[in-house]
N, C-alpha and C positions, 0 to 999 in steps of 0.2 A: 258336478264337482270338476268334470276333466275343462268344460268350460268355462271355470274358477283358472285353473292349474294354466291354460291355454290366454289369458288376459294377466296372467302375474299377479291373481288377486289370491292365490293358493298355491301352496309349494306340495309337490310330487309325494308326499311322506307315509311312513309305514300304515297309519291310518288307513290310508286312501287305498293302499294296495290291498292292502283288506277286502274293500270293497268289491274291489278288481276281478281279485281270486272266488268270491262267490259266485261269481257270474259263470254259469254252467259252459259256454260257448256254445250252445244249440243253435242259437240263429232264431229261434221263435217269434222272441220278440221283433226282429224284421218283418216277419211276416204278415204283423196288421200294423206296422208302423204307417201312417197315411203320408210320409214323407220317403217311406223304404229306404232307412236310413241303415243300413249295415253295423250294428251295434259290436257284433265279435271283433269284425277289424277295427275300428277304433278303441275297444280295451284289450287287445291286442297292441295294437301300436303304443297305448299309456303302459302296458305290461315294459315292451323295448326298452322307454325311454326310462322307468323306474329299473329297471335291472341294471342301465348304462350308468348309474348314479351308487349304484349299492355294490359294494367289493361281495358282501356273501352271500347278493343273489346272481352275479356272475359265477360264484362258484360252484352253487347249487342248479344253477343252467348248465355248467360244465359235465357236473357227475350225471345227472340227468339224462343229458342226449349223449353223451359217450357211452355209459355204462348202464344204463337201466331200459336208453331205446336204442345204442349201439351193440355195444361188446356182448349184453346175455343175449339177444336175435340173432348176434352176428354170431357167436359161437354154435349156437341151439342148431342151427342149417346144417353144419355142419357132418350132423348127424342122423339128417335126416334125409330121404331118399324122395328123391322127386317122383311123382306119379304119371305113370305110362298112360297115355290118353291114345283112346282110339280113335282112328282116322275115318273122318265124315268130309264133307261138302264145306257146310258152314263151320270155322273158326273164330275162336275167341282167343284174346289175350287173359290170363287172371293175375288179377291182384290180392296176393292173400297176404301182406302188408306184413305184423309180427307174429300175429295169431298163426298164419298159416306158417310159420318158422315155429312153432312152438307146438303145433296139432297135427303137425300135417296136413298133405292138401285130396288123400286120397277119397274124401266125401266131395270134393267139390267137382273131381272130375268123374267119380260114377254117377253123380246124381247129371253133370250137363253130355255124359256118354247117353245115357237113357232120354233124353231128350233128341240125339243125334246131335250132338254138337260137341267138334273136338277141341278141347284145352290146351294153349299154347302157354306155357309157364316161366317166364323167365325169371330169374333171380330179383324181383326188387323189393326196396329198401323199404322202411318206414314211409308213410305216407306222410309224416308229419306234425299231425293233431297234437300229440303232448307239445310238438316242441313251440307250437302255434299258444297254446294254451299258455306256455307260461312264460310267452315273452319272447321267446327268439326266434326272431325273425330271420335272421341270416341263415339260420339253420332249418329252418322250417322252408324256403327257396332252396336251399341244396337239396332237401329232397323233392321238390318238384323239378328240379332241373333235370333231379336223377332219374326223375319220373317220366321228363317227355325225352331225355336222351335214350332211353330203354323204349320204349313205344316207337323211336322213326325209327331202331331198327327193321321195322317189323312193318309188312302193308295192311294189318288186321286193324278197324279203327272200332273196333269195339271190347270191352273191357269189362270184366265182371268180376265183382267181389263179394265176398260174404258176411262182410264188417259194416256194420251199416254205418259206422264213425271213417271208415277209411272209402265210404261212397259218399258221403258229402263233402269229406276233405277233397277230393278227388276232384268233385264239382267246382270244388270254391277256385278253384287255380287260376282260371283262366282270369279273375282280379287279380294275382298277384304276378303274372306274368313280365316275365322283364321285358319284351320285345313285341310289338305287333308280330311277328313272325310266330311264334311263341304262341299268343293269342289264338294266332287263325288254325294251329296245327290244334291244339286245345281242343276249338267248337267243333272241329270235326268229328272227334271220339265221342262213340256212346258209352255211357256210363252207365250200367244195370246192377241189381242186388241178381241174385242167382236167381232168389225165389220169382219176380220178373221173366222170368224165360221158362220155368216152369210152370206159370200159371199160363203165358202165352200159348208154348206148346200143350196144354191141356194133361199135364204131366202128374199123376197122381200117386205119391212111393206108396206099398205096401209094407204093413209091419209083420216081424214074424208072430206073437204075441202082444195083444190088447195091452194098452199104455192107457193112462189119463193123466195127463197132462195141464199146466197154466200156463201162460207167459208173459213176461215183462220185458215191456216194449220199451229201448233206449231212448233218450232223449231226443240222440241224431237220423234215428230212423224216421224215412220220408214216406216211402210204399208199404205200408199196414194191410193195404187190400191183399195183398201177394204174399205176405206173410199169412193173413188171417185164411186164405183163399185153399194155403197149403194143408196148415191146420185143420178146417175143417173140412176137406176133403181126401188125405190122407186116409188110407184103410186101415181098419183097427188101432185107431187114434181118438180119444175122446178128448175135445178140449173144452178145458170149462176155462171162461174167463172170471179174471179175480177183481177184486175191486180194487180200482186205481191202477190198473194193468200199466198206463200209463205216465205215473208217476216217477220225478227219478229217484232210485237207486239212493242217492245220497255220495255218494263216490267220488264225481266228479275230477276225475281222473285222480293226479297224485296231489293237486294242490288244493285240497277240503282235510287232508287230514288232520291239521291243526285244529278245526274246528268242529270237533267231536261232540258237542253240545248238539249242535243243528244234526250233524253227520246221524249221529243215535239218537234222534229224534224220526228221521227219518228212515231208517232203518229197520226203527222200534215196528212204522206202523208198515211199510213195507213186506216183511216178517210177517206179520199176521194176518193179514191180507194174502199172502199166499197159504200161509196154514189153516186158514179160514175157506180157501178154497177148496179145499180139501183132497189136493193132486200133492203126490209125492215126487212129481217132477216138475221143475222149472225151468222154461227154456228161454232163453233172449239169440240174442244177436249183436252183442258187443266183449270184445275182453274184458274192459273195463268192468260193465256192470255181472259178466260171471263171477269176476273176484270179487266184486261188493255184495251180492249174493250167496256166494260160499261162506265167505266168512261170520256172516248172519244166523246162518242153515243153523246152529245149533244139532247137526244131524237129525232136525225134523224135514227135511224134505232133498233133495238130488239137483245139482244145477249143473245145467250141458246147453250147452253150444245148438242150436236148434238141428244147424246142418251136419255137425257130427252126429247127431242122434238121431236123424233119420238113417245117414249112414249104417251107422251101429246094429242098428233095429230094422232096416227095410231088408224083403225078401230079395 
């Protein structure tokens, strides 16, 4: 279709954008594309150029990233106290994006304290993903600007997050970088999930009290070994997996929810497939899919944050 739109043989029209917005942005289908054709940035880029033509998806790009990935994050910090990390050898930068504005960050620095690894935290922004998601672009660059202007503060080039949506945005930058400069400062930072450094250093939390557990794995999530690794080696953690553990959510950030047909279809069988697994808690590793989760639960089952929940629960 966008190769219709791109020959003038098809106009850009609501239709089309339909189509657009189904597309989860995971990047998967790159992944056996035999040409590694980057399919998110180019319906990404036909998102831009449909939203530059339509007054009321400018608008809804406006409210969007001002107020639902600016102003409620930017306020939420406000109230919230940055966590004291003890001082080690090796440092880390973390990126706890909006989650970590909204949960706090103190599971992420006890769990990489017990690893011996101190947490350097500074204040940043959004990572960007929604704003990449539905099209804007110039906004989705502000905060990667914001993103490597906050990192040369600093000579730590490695970076750890616990979003698994704000560790492949994180990855994706160094394509959309303005400057070769830009670029080479990019590839030099490592980019790790938490759980990544935990399995490395052979890090195993204990719980106070026997949990059983499932999980549902985000679409953006890349390292499942490090996650699964925690899982089942965690002490007094039983984790059953569910079926279609890997499935998504249905969620797909905020621009599926018109399409509640597909949305609650996917839901439906999501939903019983965790209640079928027969754990009262479910854990992932994305905001996004906690709240498509919650709202599902019916209060047959408990959904948490994986790394808040060990938090919560380890001795």
């Amino acid at each position: 279709m966008l190769n219709g739109v791109i020959k003038g043989n098809l106009k850009l029209t609501k239709k089309i954008n339909r189509y657009l917005d189904l597309c989860l942005k995971c990047g998967k289908c790159s992944e056996f594309c035999p040409s590694g054709v980057n399919v998110s940035d180019v319906i990404a880029a036909a998102k831009y150029e449909y939203n530059k033509k339509h007054f009321t998806e400018k608008i809804k790009a406006y409210f969007k990233r001002y107020v639902i990935f600016g102003l409620i994050p930017g306020t939420v910090k406000y109230f919230r106290k940055l966590a004291v990390s003890k001082t080690f050898e090796k440092k880390v930068l973390y990126f706890g994006g909006c989650a970590s504005k909204l949960r706090g960050d103190k599971s992420v620095v006890r769990l990489l304290n017990d690893a011996a690894i101190e947490v350097i935290n500074p204040v940043f922004h959004c990572c960007g993903i929604p704003r990449f998601a539905m099209g804007d672009l110039p906004g989705f660059r502000k905060s990667l600007n914001s993103f490597i202007s906050i990192c040369k503060k600093y000579e730590i080039k490695e970076i750890v997050t616990a979003c698994s949506s704000c560790e492949k945005t994180l990855k994706s930058y160094i394509r959309w970088a303005d400057s070769e400069e830009d670029r080479e400062f990019l590839s030099e930072l490592v980019i790790k999930n938490i759980f990544e450094y935990l399995h490395e250093k052979n890090i195993c939390p204990k719980l106070k009290t026997k949990k059983t557990v499932t999980y549902h794995k985000p679409c953006s999530l890349d390292n499942l070994k490090d996650i699964e690794w925690v899982l089942k080696n965690t002490k007094n953690l039983e984790y059953i997996e569910m079926k279609d553990f890997d499935k998504c959510c249905g969620l797909n950030g905020l621009e599926n929810l018109k399409e509640y047909k597909i949305m609650s279809k996917l839901y439906s069988e999501k939903r019983e497939n965790i209640i079928n697994s027969g754990a009262k808690i479910v854990l992932s590793s994305c905001l996004g899919c906690d709240t498509a989760l919650k709202v599902i639960s019916g209060g047959r089952y408990q959904v948490e944050d994986l790394t808040e929940f060990l938090f919560k629960n380890m001795e």
